[in-house]
C-alpha positions in Angstrom: -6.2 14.5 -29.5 -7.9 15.2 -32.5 -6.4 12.0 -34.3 -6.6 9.8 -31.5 -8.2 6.4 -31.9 -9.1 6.1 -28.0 -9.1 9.3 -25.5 -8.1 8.8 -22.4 -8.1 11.5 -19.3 -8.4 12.4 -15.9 -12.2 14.4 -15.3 -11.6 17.7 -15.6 -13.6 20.4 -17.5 -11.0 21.1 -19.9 -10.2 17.6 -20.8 -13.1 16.3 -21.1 -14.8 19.6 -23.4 -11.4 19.3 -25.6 -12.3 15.0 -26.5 -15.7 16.2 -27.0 -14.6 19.5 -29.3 -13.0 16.7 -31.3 -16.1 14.7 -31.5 -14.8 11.6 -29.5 -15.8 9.5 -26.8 -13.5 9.5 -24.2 -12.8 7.1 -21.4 -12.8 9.2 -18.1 -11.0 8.4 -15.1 -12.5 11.0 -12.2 -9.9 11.6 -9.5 -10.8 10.0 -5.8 -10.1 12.4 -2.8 -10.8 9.3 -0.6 -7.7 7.5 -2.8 -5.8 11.2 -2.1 -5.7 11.6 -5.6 -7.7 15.3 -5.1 -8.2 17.5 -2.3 -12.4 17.4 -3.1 -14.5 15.5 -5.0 -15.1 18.3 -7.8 -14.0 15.8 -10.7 -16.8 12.7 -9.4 -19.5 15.7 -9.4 -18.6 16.8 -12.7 -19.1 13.7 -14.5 -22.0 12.9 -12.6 -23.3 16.0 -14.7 -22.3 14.6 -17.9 -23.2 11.4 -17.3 -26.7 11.7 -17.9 -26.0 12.8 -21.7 -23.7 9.6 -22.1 -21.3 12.0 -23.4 -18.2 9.5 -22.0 -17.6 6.2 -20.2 -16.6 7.1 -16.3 -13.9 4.6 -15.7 -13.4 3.3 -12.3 -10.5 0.7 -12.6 -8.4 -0.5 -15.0 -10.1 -3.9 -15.5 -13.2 -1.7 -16.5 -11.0 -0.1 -18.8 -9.5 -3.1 -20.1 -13.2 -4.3 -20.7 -14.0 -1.7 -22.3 -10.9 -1.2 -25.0 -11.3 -4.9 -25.9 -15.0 -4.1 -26.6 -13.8 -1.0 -29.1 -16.2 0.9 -26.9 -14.6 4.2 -27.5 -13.3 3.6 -31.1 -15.6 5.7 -32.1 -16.8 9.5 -32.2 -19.5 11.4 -31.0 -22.5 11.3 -33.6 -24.1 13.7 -32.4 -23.5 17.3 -30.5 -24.3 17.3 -27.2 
């Protein structure tokens, strides 16, 4: 991760504090326990935490994502701590 160009990854705590240990941006897909993806909803709380920092993108779909990586949105790291 800590040469990655673009960080991709599912919205858990240990993910997501890793990308941002490494000073990147990452694009964070939060697991849906209305999709069955998760038995709760622990992972859409979380990054509604984060999300007021604008510490990541929260990706939805993959046409968001798709937007996004043609954009060089998360080409970049973190310039600040957070």
């Amino acid at each position: 991760m800590k040469s990655a160009n673009v960080v991709i990854t599912h919205a858990g705590v240990g993910a997501i504090s890793k990308a941002l240990n490494f000073r990147k941006f990452p694009a964070v897909f939060p697991r849906d326990s209305s999709k069955n993806e998760h038995i709760d909803n622990h992972q859409l709380e979380l990054v509604n935490e984060f999300r007021r920092k604008n510490a990541f993108k929260v990706i939805s779909s993959s046409i968001t994502l798709r937007k996004y990586l043609i954009n060089g949105v998360f080409c970049q790291t973190k310039q600040k701590d957070i």
